[in-house]
N, C-alpha and C positions, 0 to 999 in steps of 0.2 A: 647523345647529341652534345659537343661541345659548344662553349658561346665562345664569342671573340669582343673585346670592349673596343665599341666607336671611336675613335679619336680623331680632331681636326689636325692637318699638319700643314705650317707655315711656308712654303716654298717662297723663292726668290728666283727672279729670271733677269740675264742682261740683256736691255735694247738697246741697241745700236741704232744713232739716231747720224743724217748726213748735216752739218751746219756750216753755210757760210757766214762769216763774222759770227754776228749772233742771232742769226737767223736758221729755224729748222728748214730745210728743202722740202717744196711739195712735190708730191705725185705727177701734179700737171706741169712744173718746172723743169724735173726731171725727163718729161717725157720732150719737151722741146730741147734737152742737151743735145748737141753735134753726136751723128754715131761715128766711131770711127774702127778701126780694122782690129780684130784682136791681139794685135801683133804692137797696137798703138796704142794701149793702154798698160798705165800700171793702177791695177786694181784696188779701190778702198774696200771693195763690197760686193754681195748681190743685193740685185733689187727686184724685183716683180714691177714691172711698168702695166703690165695689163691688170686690170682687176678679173676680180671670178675664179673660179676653180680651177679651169682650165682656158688658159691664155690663147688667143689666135696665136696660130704659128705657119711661119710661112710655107709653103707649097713643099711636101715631097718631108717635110720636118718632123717627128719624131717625138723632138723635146729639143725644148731651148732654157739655155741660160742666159742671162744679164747682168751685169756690171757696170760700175761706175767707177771711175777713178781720175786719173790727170793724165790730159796725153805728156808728151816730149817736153812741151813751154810752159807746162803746167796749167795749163787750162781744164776746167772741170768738164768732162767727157761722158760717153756711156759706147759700153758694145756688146757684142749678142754672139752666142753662138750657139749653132743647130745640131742637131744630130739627124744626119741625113737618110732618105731610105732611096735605095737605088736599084733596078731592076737590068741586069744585063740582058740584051737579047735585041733592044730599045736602036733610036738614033738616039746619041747623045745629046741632051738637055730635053729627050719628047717628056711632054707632062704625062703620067697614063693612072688610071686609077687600076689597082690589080688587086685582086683580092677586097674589094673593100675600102685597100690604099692607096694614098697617094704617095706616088714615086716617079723618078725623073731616070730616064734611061741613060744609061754609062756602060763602057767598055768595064767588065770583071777584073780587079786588081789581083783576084789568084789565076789567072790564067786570061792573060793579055793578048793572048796569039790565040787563043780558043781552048776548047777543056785537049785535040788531039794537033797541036800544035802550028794547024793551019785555017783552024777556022772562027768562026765565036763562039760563045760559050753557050751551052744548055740554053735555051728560052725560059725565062722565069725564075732565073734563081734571083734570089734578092737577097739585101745586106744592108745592113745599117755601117756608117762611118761615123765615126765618134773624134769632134776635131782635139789636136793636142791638147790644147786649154782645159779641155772641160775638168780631168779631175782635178786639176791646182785652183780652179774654180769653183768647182763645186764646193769644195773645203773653206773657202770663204765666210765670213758671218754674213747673216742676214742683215739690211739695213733697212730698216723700216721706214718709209717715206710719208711724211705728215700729209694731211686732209688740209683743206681750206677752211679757216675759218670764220 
């Protein structure tokens, strides 16, 4: 049997904290920021606006990311982006739960005229859409948003 000796090791971690002037941002500040379009921010960060393990996320949603940063005038911002679930077969925008999930019906991007060129596609195929943002986002630091004191 071999032994291995115990040892404590020191780790260090960076938090990224949001601050105007000299003030840290809260959670609840945060969550009253203007949302605006993903298109309309330039990002400082993610942030997690909901608490708990797994955030509400809106209808037919996947997984969401968040962000903060300044829109165009420099005003301090926040925006979202979802990763959608979409069921071809659907009228476009029906809510339907399929499988378990929720997904919102849409015409199939691989096959727009139908799988044999003149009709719709298979009933029930589904797909997630993953909008451009996400991986330049996701790559982001985390910014951890202050408790109320």
């Amino acid at each position: 049997m071999t032994t291995t000796t115990a040892r404590v090791e020191v780790l260090t971690a960076e938090v990224r904290v949001l601050m105007v002037g000299s003030r840290q941002v809260t959670l609840s500040v945060a969550r009253q920021l203007d949302q605006v379009e993903p298109d309309d921010i330039e990002p400082f960060g993610r942030i997690r606006s909901s608490s708990g393990p797994r955030p509400r996320l809106p209808f037919a949603a996947a997984d969401q990311i968040e962000v903060v940063g300044a829109d165009r005038h420099g005003t301090l911002v926040r925006s979202a982006a979802a990763i959608m679930r979409y069921r071809c077969g659907d009228s476009p925008g029906r809510r339907v739960i399929f499988n378990g999930q929720q997904v919102l019906g849409r015409q199939c991007p691989d096959y727009p005229r139908g799988r044999d060129g003149d009709g719709p596609c298979w009933r029930g195929h589904t797909w997630l859409d993953k909008p451009a943002v996400w991986w330049e986002w996701s790559e982001l630091p985390l910014i951890v948003l202050a408790g109320l004191r």
